[in-house]
mmCIF file as gemmi writes it, N, C-alpha and C atoms, coordinates in Angstrom:
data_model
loop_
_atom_site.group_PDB
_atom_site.id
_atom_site.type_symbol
_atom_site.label_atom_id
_atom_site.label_alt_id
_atom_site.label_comp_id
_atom_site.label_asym_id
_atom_site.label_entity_id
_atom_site.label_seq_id
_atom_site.pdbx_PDB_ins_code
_atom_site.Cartn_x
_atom_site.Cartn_y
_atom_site.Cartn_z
_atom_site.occupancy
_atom_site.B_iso_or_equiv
_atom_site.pdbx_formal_charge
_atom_site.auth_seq_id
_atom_site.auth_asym_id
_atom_site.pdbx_PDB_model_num
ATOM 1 N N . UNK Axp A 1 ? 3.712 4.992 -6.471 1 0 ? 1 A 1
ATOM 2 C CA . UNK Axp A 1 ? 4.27 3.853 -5.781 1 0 ? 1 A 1
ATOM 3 C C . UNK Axp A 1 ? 3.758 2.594 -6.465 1 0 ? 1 A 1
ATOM 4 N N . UNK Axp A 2 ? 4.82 1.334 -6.323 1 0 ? 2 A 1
ATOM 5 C CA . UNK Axp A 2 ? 4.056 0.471 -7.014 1 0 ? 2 A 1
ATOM 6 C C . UNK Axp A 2 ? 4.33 -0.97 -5.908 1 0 ? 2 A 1
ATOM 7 N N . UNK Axp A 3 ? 3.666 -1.887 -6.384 1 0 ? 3 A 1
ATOM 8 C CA . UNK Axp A 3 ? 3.703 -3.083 -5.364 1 0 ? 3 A 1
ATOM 9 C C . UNK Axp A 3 ? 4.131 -4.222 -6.406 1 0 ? 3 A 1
ATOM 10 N N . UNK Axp A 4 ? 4.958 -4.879 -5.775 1 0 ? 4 A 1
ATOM 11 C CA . UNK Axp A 4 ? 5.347 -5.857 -6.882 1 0 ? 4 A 1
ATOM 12 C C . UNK Axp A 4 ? 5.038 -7.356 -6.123 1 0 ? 4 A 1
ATOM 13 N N . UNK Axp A 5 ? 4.466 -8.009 -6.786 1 0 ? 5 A 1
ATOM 14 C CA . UNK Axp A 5 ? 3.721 -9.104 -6.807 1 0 ? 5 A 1
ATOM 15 C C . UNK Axp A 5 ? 4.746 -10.172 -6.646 1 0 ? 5 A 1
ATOM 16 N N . UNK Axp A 6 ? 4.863 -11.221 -5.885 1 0 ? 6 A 1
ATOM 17 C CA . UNK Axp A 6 ? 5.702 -12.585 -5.8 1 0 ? 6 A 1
ATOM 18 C C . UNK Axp A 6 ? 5.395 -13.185 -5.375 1 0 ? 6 A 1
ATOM 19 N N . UNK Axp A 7 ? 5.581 -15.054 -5.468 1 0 ? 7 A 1
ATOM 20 C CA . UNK Axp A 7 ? 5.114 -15.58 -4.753 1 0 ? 7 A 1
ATOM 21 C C . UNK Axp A 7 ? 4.864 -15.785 -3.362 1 0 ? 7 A 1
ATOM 22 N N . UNK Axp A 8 ? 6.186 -15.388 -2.889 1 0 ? 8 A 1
ATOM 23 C CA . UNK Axp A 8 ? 6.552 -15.279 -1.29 1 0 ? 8 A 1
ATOM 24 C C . UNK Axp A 8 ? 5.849 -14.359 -0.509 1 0 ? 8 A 1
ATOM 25 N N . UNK Axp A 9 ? 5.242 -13.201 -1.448 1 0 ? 9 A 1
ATOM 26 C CA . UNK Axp A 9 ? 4.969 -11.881 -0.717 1 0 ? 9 A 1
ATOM 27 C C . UNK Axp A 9 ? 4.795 -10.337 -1.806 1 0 ? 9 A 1
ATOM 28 N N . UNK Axp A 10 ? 5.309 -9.154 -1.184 1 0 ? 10 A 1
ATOM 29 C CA . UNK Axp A 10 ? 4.564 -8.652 -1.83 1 0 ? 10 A 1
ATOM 30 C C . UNK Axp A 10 ? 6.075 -7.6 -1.694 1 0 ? 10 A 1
ATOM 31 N N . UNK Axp A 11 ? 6.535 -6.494 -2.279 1 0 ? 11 A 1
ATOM 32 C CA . UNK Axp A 11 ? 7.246 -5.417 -2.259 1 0 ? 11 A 1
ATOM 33 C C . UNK Axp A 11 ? 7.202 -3.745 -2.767 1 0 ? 11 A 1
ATOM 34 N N . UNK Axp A 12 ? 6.984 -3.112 -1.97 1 0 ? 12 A 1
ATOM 35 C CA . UNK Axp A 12 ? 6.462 -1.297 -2.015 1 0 ? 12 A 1
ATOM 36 C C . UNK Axp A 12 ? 8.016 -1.436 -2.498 1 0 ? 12 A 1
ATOM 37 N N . UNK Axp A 13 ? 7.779 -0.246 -3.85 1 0 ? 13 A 1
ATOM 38 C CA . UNK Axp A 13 ? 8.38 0.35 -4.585 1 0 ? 13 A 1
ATOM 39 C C . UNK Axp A 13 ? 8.256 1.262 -5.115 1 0 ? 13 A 1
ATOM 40 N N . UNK Axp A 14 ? 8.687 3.001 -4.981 1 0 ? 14 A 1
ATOM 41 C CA . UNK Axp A 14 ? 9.03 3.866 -5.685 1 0 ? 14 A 1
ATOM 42 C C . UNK Axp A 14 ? 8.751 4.122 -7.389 1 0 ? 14 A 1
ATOM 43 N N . UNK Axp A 15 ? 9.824 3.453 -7.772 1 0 ? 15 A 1
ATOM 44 C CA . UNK Axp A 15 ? 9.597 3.179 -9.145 1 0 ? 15 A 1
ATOM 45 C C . UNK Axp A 15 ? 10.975 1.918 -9.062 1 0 ? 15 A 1
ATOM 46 N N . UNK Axp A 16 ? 10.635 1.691 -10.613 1 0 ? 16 A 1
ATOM 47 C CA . UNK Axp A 16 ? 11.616 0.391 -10.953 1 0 ? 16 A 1
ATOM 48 C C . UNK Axp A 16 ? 12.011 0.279 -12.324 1 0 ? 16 A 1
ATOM 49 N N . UNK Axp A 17 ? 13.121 -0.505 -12.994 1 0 ? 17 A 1
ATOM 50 C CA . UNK Axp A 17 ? 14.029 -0.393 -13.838 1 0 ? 17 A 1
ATOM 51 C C . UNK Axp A 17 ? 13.753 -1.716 -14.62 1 0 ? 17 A 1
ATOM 52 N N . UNK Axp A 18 ? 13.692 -1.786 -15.896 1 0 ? 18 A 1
ATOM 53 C CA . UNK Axp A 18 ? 13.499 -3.234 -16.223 1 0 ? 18 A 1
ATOM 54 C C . UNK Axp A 18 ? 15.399 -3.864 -16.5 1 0 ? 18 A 1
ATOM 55 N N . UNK Axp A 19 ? 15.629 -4.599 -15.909 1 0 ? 19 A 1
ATOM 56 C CA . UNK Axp A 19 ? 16.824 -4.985 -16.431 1 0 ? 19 A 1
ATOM 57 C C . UNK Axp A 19 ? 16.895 -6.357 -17.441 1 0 ? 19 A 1
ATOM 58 N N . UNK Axp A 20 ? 17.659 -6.934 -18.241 1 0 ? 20 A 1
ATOM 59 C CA . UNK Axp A 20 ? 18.139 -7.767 -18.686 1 0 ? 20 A 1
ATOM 60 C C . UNK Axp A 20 ? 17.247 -9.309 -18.102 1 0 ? 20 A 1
ATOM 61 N N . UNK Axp A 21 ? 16.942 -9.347 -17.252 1 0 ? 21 A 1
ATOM 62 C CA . UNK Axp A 21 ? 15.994 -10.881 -17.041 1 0 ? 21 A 1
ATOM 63 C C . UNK Axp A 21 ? 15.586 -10.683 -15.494 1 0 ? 21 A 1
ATOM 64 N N . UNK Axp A 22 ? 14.897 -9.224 -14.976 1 0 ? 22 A 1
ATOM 65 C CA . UNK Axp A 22 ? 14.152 -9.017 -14.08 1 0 ? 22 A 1
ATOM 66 C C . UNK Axp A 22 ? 13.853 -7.256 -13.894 1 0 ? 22 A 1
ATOM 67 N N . UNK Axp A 23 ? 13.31 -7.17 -13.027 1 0 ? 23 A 1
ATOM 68 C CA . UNK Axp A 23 ? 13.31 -5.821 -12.776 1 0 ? 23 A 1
ATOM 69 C C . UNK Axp A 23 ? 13.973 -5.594 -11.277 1 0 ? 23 A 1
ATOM 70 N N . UNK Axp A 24 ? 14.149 -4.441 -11.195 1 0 ? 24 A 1
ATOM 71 C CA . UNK Axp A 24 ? 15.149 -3.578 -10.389 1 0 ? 24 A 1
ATOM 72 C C . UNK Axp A 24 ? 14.558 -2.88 -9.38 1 0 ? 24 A 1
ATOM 73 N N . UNK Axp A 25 ? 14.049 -2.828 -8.205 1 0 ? 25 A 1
ATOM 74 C CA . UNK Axp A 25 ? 13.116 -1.559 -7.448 1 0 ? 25 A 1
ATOM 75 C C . UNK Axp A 25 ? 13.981 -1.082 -6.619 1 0 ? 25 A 1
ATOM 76 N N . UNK Axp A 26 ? 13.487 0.632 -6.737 1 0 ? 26 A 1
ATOM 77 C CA . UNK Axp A 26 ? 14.128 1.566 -5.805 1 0 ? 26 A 1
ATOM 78 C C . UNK Axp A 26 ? 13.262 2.374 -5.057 1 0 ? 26 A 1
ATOM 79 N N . UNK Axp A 27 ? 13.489 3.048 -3.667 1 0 ? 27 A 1
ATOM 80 C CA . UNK Axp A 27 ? 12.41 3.49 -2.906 1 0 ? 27 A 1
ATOM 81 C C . UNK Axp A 27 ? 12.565 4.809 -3.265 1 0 ? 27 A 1
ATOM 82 N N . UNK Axp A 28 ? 11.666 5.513 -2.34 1 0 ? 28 A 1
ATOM 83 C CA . UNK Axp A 28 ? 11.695 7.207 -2.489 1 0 ? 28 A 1
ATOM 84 C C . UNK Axp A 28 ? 13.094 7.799 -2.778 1 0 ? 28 A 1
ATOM 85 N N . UNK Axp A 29 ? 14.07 7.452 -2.517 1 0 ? 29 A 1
ATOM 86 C CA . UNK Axp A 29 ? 15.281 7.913 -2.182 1 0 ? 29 A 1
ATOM 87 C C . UNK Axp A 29 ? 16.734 7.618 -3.198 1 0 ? 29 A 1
ATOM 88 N N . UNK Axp A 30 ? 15.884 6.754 -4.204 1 0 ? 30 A 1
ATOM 89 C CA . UNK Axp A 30 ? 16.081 5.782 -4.866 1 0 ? 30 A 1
ATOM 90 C C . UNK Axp A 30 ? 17.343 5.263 -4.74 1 0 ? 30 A 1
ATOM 91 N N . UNK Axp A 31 ? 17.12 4.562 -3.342 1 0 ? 31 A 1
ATOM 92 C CA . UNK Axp A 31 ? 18.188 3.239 -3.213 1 0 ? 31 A 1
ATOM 93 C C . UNK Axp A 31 ? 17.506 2.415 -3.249 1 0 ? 31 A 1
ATOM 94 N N . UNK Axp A 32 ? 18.682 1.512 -4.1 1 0 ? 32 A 1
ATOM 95 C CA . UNK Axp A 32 ? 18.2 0.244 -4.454 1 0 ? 32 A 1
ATOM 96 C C . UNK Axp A 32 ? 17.181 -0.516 -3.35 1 0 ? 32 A 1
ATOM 97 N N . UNK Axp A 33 ? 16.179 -1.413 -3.719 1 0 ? 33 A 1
ATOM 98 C CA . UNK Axp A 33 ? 15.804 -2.53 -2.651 1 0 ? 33 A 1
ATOM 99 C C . UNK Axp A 33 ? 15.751 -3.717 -2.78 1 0 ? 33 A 1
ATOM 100 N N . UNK Axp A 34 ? 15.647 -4.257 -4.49 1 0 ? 34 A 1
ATOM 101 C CA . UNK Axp A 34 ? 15.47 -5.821 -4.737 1 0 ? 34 A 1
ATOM 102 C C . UNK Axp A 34 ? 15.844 -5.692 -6.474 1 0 ? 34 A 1
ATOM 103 N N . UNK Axp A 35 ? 16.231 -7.057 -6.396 1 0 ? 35 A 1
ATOM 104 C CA . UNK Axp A 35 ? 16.254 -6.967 -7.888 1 0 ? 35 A 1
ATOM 105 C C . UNK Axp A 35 ? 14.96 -8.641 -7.716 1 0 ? 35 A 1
ATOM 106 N N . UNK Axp A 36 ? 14.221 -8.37 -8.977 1 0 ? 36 A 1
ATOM 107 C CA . UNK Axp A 36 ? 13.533 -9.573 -8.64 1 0 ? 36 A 1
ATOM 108 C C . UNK Axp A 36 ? 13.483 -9.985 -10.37 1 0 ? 36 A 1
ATOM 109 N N . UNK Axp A 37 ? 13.565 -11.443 -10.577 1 0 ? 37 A 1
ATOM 110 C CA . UNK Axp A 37 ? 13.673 -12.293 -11.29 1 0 ? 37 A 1
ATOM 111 C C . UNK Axp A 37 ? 12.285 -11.882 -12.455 1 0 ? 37 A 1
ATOM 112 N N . UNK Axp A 38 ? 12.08 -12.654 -13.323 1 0 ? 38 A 1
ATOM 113 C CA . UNK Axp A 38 ? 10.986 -12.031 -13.963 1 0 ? 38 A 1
ATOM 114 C C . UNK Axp A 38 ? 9.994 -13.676 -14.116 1 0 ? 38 A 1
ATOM 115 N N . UNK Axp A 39 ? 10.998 -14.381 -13.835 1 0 ? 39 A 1
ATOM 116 C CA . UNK Axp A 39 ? 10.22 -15.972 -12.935 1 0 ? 39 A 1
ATOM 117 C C . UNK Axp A 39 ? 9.332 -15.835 -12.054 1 0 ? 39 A 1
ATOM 118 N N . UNK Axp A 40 ? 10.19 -15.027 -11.435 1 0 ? 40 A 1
ATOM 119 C CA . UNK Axp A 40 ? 9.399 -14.769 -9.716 1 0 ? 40 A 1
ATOM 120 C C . UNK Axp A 40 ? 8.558 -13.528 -9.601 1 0 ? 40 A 1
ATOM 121 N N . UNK Axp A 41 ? 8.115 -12.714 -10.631 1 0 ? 41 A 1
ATOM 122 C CA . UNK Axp A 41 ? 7.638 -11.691 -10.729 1 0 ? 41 A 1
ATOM 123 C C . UNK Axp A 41 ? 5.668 -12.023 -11.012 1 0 ? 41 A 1
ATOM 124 N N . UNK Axp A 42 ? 5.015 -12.127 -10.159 1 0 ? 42 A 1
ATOM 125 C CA . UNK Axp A 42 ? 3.824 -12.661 -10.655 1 0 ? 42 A 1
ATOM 126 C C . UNK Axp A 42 ? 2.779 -11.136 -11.345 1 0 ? 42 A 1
ATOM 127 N N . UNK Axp A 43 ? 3.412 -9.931 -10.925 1 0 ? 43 A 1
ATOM 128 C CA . UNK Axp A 43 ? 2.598 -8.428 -12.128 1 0 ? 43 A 1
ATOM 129 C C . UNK Axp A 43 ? 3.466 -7.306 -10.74 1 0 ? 43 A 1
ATOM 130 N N . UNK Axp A 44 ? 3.498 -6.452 -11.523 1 0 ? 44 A 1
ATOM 131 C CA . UNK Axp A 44 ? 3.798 -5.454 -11.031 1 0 ? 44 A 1
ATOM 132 C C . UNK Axp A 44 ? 3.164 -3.934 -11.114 1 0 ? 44 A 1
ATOM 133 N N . UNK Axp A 45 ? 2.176 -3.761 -9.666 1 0 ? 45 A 1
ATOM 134 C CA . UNK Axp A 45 ? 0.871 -3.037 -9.98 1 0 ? 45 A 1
ATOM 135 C C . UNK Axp A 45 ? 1.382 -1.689 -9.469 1 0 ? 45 A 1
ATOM 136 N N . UNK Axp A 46 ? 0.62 -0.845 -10.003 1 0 ? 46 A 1
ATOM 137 C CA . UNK Axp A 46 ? 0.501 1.033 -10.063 1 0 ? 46 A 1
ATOM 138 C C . UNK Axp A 46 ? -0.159 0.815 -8.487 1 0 ? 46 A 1
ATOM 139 N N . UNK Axp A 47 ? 0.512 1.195 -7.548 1 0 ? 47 A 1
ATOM 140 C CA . UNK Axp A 47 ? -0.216 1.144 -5.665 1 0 ? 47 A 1
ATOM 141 C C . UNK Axp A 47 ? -1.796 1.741 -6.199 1 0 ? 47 A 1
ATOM 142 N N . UNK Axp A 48 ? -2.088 2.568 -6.927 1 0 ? 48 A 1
ATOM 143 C CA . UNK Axp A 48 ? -3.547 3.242 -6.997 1 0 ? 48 A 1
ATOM 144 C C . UNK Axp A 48 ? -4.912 2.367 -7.391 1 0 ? 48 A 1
ATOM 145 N N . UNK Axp A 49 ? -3.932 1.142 -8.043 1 0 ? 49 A 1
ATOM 146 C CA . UNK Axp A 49 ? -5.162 0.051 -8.59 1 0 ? 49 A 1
ATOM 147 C C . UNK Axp A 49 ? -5.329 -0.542 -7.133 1 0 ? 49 A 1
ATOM 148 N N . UNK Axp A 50 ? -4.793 -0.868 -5.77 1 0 ? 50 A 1
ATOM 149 C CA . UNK Axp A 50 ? -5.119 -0.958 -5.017 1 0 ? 50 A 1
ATOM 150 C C . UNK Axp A 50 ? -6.652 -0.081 -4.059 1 0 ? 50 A 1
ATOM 151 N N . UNK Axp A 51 ? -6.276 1.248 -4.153 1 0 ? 51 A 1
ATOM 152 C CA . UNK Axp A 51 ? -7.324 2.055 -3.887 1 0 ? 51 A 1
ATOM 153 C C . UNK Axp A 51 ? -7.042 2.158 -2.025 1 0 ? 51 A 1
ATOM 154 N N . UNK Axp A 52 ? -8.533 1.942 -1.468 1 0 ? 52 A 1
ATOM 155 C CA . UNK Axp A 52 ? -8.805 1.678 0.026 1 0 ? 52 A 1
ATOM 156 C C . UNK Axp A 52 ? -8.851 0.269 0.183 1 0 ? 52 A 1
ATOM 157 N N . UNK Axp A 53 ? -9.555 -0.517 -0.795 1 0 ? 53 A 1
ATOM 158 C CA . UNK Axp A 53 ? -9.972 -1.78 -0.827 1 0 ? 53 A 1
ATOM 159 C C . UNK Axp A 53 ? -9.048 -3.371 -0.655 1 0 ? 53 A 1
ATOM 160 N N . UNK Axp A 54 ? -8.608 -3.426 -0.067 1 0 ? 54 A 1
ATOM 161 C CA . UNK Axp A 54 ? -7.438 -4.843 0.042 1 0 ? 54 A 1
ATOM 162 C C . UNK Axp A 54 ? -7.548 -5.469 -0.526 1 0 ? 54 A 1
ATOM 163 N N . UNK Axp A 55 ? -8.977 -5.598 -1.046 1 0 ? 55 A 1
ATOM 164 C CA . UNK Axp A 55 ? -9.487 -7.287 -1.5 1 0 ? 55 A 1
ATOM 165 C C . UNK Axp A 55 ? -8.085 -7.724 -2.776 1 0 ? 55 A 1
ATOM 166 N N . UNK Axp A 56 ? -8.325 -9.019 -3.197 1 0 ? 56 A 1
ATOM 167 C CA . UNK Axp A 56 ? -7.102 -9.166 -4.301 1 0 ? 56 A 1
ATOM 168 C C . UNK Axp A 56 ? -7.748 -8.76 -5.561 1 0 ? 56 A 1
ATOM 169 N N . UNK Axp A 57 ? -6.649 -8.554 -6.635 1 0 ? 57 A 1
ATOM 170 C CA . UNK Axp A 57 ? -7.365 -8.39 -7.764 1 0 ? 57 A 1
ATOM 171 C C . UNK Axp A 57 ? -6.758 -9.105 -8.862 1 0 ? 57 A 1
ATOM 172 N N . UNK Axp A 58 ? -6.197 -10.435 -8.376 1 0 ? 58 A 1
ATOM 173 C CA . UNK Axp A 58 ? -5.372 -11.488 -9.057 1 0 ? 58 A 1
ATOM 174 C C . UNK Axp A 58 ? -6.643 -12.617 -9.459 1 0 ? 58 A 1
């Protein structure tokens, strides 16, 4: 699973697609959920670098 980073917030993702001038995320099921800009994309992390720990790692 991965978490994708934005300014607004944050988005659980499956896996994801790089497209043409953003990336693409799809859930378990893989329907679509966002396409997000690569402006608005502040990293897009592996959920495991998270761990138990919340703290940020920005």
């Amino acid at each position: 699973m991965f978490r994708a980073i934005l300014p607004e917030g944050q988005i659980l993702c499956e896996r994801y697609d790089h497209a043409e001038n953003g990336v693409e995320l799809y859930d378990a099921d893989d329907d679509f959920v966002a396409f997000v800009p690569y402006s608005n994309l502040h990293a897009l992390v592996d959920e495991e670098s998270y761990g138990e720990d919340e703290r940020s790692i920005m």
